[in-house]
C-alpha positions, 0 to 999 in steps of 0.5 A: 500500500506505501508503495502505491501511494509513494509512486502515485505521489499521495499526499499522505506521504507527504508528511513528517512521519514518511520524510525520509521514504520520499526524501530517499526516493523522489529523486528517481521516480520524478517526471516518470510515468508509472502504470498503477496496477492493483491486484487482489490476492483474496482467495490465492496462495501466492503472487505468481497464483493472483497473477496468472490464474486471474 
C-alpha cells in the first residue's frame, strides 16, 4: 500500500512521519510515468497464483 501511494505521489506521504521514504526516493521516480496496477490476492496462495490464474 506505501508503495502505491509513494509512486502515485499521495499526499499522505507527504508528511513528517514518511520524510525520509520520499526524501530517499523522489529523486528517481520524478517526471516518470508509472502504470498503477492493483491486484487482489483474496482467495490465492501466492503472487505468481493472483497473477496468472486471474
Amino acid at each position: 500500500m506505501v508503495l502505491y501511494a509513494l509512486l502515485g505521489n499521495h499526499p499522505a506521504l507527504r508528511t513528517e512521519h514518511f520524510r525520509s521514504l520520499t526524501d530517499r526516493y523522489d529523486a528517481d521516480i520524478a517526471g516518470k510515468k508509472i502504470l498503477s496496477l492493483t491486484y487482489h490476492f483474496l482467495g490465492t496462495e501466492s503472487m505468481e497464483e493472483a497473477i496468472f490464474r486471474g
